[in-house]
N, CA, C and O atoms as a DFTB+ gen file, in Angstrom:
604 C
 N C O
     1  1      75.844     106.216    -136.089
     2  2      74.804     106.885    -135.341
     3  2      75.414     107.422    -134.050
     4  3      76.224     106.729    -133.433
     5  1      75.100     108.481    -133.673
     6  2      75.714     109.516    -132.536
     7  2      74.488     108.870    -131.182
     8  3      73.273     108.832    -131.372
     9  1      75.192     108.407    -129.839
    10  2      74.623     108.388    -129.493
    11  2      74.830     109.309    -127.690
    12  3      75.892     109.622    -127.152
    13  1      73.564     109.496    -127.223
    14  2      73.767     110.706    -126.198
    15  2      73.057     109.822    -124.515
    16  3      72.147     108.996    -124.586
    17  1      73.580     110.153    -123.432
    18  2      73.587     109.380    -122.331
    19  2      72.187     110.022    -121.408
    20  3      72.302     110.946    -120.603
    21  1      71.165     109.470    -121.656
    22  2      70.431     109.119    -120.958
    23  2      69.865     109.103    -119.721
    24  3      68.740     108.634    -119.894
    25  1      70.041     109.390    -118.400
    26  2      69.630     109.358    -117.387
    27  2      71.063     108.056    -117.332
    28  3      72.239     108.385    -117.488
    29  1      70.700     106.909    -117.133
    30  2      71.688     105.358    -116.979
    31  2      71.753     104.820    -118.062
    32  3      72.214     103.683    -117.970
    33  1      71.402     105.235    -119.436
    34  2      71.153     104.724    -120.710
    35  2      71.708     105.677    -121.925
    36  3      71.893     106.882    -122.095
    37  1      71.899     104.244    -122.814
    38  2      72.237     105.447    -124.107
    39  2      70.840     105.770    -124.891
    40  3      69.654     105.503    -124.697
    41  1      71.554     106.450    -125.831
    42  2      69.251     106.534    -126.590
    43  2      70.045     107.329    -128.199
    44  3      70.827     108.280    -128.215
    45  1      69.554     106.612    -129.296
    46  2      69.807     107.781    -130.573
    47  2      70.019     109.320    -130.313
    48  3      69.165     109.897    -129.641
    49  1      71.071     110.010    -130.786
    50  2      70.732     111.555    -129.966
    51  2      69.565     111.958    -131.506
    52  3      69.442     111.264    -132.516
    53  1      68.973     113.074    -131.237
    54  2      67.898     113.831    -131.778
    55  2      69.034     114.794    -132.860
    56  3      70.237     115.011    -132.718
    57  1      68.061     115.234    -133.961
    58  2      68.673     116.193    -134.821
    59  2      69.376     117.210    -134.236
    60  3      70.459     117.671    -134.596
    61  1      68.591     117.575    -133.178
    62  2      69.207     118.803    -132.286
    63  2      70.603     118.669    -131.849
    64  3      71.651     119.225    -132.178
    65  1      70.228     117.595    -130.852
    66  2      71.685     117.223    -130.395
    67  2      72.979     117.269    -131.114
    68  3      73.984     117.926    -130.842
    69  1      72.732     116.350    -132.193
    70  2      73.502     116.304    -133.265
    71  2      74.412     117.469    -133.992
    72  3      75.598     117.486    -134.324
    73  1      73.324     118.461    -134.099
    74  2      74.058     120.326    -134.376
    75  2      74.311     120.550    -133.540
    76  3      75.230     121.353    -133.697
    77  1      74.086     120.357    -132.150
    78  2      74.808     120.886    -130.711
    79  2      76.172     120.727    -130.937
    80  3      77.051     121.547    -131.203
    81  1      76.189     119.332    -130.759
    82  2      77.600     118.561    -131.008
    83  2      78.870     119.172    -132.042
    84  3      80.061     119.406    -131.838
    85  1      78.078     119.285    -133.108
    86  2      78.911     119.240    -134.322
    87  2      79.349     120.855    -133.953
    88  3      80.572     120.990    -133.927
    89  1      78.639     122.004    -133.686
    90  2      78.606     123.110    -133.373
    91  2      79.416     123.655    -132.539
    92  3      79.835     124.803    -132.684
    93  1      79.865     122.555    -131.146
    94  2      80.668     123.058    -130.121
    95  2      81.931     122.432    -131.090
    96  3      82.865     123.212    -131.271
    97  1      81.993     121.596    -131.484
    98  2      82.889     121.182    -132.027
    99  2      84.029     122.161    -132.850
   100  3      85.227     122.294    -132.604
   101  1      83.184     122.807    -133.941
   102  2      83.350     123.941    -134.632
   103  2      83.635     125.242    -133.916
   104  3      84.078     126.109    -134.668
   105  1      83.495     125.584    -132.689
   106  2      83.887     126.641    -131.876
   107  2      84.722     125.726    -131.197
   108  3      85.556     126.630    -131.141
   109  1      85.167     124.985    -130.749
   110  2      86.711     124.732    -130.428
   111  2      87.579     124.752    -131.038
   112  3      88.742     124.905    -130.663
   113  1      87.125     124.579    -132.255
   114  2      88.335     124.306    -133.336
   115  2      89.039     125.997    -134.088
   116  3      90.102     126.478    -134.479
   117  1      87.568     126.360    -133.915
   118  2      87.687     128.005    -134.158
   119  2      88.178     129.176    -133.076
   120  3      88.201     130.393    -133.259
   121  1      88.630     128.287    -131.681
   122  2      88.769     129.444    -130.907
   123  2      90.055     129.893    -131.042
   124  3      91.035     129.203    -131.323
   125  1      90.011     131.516    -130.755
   126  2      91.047     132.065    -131.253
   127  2      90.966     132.749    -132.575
   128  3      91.690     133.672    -132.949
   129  1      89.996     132.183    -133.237
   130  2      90.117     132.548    -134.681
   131  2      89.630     133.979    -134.855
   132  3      88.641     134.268    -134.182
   133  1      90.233     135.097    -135.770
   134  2      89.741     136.294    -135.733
   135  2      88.357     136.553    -136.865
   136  3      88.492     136.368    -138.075
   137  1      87.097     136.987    -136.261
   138  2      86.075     137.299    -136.938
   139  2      86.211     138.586    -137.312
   140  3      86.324     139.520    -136.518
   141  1      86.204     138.712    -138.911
   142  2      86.677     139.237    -140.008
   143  2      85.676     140.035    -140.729
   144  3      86.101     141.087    -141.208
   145  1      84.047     139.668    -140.962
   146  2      83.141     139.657    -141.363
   147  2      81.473     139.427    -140.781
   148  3      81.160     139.091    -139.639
   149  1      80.886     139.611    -141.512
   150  2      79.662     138.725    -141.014
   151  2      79.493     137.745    -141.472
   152  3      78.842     136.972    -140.771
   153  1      79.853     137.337    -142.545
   154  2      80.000     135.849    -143.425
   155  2      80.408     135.104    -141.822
   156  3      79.570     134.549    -141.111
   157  1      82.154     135.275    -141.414
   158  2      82.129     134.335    -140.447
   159  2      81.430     134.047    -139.660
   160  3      81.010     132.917    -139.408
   161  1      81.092     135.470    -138.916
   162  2      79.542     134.782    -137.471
   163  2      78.730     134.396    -138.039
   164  3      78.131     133.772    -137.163
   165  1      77.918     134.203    -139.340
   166  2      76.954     133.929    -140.455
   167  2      77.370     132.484    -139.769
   168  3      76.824     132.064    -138.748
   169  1      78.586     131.673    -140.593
   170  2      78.467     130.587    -140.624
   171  2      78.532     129.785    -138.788
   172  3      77.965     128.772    -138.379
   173  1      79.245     130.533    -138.223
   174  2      79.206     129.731    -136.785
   175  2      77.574     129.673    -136.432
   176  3      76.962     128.633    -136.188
   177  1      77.017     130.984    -136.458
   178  2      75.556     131.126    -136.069
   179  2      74.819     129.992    -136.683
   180  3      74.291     129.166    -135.938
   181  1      74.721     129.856    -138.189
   182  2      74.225     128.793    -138.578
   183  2      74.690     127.687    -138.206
   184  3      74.079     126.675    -138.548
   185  1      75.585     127.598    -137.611
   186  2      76.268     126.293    -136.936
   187  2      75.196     125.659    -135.845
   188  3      74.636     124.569    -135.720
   189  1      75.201     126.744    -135.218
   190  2      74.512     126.736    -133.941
   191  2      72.537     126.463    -133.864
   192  3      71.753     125.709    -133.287
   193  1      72.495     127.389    -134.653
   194  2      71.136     127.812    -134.851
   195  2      70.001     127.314    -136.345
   196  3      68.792     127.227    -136.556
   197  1      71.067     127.128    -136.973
   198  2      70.016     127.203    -138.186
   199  2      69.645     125.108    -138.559
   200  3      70.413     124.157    -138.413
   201  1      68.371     125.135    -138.983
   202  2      67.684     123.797    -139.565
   203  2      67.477     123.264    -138.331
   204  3      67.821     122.124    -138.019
   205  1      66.680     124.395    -137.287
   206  2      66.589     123.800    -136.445
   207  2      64.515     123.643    -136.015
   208  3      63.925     124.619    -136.478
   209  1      63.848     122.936    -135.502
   210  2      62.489     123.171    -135.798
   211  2      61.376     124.436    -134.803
   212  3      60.159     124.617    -134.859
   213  1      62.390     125.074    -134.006
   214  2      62.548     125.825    -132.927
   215  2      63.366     126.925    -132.884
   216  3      64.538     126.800    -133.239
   217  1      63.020     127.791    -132.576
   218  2      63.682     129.512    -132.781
   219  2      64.986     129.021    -131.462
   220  3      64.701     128.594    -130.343
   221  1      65.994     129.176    -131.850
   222  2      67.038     129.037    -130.702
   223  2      68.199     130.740    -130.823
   224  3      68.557     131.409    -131.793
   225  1      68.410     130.851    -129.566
   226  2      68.756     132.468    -129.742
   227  2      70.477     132.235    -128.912
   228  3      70.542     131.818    -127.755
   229  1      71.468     132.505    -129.554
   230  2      72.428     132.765    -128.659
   231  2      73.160     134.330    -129.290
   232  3      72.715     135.351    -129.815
   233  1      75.146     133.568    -128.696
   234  2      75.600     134.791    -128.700
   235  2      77.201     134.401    -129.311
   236  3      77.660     133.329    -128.918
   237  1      77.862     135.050    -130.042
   238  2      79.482     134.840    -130.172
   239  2      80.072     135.939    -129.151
   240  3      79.741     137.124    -129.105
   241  1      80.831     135.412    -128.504
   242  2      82.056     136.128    -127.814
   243  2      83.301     136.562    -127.805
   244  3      84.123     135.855    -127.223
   245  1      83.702     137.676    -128.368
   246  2      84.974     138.069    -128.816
   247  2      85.451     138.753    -127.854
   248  3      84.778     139.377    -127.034
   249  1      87.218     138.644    -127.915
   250  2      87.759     140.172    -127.213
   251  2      88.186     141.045    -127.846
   252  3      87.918     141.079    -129.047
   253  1      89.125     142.208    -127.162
   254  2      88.979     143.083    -128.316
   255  2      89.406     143.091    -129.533
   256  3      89.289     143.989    -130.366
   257  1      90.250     141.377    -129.696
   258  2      90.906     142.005    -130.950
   259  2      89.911     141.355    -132.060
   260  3      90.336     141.197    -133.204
   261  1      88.662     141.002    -131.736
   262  2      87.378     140.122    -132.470
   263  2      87.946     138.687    -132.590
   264  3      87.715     137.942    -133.542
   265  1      88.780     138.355    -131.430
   266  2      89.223     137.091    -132.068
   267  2      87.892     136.394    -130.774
   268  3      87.503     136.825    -129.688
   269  1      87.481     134.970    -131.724
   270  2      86.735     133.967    -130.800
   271  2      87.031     133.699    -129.283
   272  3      88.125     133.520    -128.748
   273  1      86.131     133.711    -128.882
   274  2      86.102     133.595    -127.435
   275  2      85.834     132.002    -127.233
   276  3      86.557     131.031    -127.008
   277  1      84.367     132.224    -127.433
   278  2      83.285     130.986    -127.485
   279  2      82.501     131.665    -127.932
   280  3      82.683     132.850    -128.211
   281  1      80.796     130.618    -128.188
   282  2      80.165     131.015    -128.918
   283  2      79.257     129.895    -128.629
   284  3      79.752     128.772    -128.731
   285  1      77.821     130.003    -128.232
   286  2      76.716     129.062    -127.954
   287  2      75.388     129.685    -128.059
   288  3      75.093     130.850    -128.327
   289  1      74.376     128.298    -127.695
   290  2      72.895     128.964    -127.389
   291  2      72.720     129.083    -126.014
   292  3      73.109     128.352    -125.102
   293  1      72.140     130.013    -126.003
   294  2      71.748     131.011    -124.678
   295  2      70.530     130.245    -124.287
   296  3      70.448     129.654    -123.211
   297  1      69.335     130.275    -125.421
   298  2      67.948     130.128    -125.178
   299  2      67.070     129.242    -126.387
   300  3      67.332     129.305    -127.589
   301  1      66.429     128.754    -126.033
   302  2      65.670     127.800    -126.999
   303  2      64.076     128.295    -126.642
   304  3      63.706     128.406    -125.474
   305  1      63.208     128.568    -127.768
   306  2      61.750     129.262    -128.029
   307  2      60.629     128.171    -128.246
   308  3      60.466     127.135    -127.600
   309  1      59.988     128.593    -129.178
   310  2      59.278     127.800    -130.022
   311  2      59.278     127.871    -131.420
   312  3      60.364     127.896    -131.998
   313  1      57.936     127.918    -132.235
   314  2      58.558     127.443    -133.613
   315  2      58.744     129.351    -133.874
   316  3      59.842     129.746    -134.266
   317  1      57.646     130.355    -133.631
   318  2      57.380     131.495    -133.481
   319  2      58.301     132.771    -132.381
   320  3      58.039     133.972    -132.317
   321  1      59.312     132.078    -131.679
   322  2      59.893     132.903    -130.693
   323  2      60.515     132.229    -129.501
   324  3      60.200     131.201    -128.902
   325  1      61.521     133.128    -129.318
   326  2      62.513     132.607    -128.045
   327  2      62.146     134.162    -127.092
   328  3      62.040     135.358    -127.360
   329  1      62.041     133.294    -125.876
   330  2      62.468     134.594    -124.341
   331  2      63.818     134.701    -124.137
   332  3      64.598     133.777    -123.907
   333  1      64.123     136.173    -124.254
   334  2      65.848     136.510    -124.332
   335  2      65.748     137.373    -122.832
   336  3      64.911     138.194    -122.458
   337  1      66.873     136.864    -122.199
   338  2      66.800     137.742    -120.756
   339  2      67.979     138.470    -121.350
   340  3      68.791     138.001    -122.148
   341  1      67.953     139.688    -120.843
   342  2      69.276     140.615    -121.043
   343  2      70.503     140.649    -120.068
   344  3      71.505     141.340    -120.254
   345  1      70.255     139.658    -118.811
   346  2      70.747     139.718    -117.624
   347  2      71.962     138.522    -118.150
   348  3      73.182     138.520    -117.986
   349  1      71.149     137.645    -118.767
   350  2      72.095     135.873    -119.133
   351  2      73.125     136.476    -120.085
   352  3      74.292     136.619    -119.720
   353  1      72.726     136.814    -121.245
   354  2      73.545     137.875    -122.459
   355  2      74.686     138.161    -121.432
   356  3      75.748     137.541    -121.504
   357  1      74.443     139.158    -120.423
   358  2      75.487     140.172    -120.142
   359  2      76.246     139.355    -119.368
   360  3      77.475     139.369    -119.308
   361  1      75.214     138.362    -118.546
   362  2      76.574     137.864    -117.514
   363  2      77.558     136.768    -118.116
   364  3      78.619     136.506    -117.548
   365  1      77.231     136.251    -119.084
   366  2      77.814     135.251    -120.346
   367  2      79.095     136.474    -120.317
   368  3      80.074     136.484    -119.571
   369  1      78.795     137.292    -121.186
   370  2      79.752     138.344    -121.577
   371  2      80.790     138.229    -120.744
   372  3      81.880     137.897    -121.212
   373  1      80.659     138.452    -119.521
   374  2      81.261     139.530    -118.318
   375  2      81.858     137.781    -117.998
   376  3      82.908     137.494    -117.423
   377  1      80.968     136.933    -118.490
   378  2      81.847     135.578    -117.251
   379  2      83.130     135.003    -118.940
   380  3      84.169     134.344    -118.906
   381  1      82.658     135.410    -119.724
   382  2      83.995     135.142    -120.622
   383  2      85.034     136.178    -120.858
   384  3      85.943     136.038    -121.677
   385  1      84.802     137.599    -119.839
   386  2      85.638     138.775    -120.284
   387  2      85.628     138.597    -121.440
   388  3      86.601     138.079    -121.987
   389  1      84.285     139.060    -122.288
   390  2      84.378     139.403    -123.696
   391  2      84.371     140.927    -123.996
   392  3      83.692     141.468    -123.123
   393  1      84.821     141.771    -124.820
   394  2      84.942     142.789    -125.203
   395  2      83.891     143.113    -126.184
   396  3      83.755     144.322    -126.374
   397  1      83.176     142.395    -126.801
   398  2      82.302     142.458    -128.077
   399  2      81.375     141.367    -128.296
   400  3      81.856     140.234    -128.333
   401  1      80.364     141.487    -128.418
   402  2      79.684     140.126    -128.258
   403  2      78.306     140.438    -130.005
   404  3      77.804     141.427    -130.540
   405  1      78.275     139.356    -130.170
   406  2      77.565     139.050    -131.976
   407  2      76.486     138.425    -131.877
   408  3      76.734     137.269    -132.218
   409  1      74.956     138.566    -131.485
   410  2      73.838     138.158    -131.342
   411  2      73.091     137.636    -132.482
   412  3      72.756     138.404    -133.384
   413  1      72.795     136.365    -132.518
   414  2      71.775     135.726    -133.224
   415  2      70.484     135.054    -133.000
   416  3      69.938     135.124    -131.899
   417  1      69.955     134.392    -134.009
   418  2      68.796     133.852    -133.545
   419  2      68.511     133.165    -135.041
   420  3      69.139     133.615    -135.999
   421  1      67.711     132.246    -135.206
   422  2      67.169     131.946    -135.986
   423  2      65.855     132.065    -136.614
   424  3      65.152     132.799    -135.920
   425  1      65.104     131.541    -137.884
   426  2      63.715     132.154    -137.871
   427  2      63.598     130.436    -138.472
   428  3      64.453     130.165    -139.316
   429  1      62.913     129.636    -138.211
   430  2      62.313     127.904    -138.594
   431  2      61.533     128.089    -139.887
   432  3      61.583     127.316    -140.844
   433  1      60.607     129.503    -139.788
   434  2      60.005     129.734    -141.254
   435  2      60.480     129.577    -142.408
   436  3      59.904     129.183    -143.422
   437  1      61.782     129.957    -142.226
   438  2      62.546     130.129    -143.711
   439  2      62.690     131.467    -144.141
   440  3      63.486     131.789    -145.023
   441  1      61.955     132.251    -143.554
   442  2      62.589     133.420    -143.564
   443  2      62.777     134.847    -142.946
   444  3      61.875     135.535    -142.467
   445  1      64.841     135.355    -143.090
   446  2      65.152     135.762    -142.588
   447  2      65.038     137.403    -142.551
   448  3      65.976     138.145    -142.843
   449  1      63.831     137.812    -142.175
   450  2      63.833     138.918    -142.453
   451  2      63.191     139.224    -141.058
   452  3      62.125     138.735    -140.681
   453  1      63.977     140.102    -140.327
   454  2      63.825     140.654    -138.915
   455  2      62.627     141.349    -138.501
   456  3      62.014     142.108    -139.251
   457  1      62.361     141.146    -137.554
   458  2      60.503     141.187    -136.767
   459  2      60.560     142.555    -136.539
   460  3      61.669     143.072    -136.673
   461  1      59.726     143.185    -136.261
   462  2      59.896     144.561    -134.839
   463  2      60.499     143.913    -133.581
   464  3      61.660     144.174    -133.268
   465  1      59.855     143.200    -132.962
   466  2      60.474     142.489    -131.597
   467  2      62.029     142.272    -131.770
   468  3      62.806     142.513    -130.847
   469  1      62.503     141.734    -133.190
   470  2      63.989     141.582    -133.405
   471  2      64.809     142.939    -133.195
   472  3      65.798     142.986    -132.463
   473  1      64.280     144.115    -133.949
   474  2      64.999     145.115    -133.965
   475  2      64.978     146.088    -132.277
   476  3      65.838     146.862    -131.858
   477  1      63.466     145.600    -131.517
   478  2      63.590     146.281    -130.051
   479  2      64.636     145.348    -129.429
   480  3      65.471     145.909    -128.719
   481  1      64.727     144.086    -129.566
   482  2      65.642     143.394    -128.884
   483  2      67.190     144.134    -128.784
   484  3      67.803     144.611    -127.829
   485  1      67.460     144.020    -129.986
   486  2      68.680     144.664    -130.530
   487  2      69.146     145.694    -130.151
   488  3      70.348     145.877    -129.957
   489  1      67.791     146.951    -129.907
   490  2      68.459     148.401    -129.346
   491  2      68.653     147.777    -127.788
   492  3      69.678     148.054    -127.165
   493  1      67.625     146.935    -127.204
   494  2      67.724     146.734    -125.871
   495  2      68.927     146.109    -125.340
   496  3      69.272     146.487    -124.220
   497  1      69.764     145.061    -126.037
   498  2      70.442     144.749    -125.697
   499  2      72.012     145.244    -125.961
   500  3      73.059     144.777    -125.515
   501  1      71.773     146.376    -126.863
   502  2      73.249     147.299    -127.420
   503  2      73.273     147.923    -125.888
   504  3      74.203     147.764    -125.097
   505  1      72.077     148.655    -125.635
   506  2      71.623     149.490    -123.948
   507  2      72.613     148.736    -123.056
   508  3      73.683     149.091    -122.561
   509  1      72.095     147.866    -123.015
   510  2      72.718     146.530    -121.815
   511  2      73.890     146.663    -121.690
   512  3      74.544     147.158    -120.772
   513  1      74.239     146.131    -122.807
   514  2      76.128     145.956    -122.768
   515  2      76.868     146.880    -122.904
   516  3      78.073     146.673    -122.761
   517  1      76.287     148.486    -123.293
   518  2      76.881     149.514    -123.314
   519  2      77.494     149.836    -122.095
   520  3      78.595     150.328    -121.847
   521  1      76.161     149.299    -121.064
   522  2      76.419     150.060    -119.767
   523  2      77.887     149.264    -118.997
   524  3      78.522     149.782    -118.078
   525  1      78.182     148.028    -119.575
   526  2      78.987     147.143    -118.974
   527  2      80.492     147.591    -119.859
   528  3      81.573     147.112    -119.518
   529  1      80.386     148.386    -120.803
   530  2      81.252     148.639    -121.612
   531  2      81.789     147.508    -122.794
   532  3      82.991     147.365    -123.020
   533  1      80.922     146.871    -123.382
   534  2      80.950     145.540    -124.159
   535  2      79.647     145.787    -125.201
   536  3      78.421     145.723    -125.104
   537  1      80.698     146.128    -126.327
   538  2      80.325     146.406    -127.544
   539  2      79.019     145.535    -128.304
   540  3      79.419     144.376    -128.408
   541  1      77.763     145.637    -128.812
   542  2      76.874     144.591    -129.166
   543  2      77.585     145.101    -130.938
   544  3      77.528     146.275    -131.302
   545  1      78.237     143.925    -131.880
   546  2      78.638     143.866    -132.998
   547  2      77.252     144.284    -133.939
   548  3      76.907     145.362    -134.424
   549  1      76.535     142.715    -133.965
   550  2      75.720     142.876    -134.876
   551  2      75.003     141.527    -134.253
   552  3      75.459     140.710    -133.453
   553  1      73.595     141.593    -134.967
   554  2      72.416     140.356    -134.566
   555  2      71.799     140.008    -136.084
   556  3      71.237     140.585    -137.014
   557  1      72.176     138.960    -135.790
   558  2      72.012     138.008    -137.465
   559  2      70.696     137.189    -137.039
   560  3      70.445     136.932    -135.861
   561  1      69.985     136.853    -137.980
   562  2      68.753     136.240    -138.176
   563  2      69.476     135.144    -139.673
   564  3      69.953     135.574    -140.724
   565  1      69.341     133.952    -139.319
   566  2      69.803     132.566    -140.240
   567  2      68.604     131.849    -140.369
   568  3      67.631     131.733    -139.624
   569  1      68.943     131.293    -141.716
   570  2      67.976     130.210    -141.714
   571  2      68.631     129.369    -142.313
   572  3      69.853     129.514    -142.275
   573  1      68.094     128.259    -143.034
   574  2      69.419     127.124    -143.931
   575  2      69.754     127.633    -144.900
   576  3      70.812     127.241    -145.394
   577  1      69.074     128.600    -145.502
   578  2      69.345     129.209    -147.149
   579  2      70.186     130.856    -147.029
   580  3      70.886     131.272    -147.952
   581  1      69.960     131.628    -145.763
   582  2      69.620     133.024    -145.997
   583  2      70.017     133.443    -144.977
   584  3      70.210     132.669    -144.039
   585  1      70.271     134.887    -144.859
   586  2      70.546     135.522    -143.023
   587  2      70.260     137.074    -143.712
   588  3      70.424     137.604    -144.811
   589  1      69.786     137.419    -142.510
   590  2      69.910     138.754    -142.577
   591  2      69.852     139.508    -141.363
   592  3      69.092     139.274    -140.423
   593  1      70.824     140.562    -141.449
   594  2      70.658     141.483    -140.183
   595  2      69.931     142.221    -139.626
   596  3      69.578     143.129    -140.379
   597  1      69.293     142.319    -138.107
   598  2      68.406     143.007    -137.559
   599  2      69.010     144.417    -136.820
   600  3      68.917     144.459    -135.593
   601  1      69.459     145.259    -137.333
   602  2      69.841     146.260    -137.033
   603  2      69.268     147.653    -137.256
   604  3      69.866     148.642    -136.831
């Protein structure tokens, strides 16, 4: 049993925690590694994001040569939606000198098939990082079974 520190105490960590963990884990081990596909951000994203009971929204960070930067959650929602600031996105970017950055999110429903709100997000935040000169790749929507792109 994994356990997580408490205020002065230990305590069982939560499912969440648990994919946190295992997740950063998997982006250390992966940094450096060159993203090749969407299969790969597929699986880190689901690393991060997916079987989770809560819409959680982050980001992968590449430079230019798409090799791993880092890669985390930005923002945690509810079961129906996460608040994405475009300001956190960019300054993430700009504070890892990333060249290219790979937006996800999850859907708790089960399924991955992209909202309207997903696809305004998406132009809004290509806008964003254009202006900073930092490429938006692609924005994946995961679930435990499925992903699909909101583009």
């Amino acid at each position: 049993m994994l356990y997580t520190k408490h205020g002065r105490r230990y305590r069982p960590a939560t499912a969440d925690e648990v994919l946190e963990a295992a997740a950063k884990y998997l982006v250390a081990e992966r940094r450096g590694a060159k993203i090749t596909s969407t299969g790969d951000a597929v699986l880190l994203a689901r690393h991060l994001a997916a079987g989770r009971e809560t819409e959680s929204f982050g980001a992968i960070f590449l430079d230019a040569r798409h090799q791993l930067i880092a890669a985390e959650t930005l923002f945690h929602g509810t079961v129906d939606g996460a608040t994405v600031y475009r300001r956190v996105v960019a300054e993430r970017a700009l504070r890892y000198h990333a060249a290219a950055v790979i937006i996800f999110h999850n859907h708790p429903s089960g399924d991955p098939e992209p909202s309207a709100q997903d696809r305004t997000l998406t132009r809004r935040l290509r806008e964003a990082l254009e202006l900073l000169e930092i490429r938006l790749l692609d924005h994946i929507v995961v679930t435990n079974t499925s992903y699909a792109r909101a583009e």
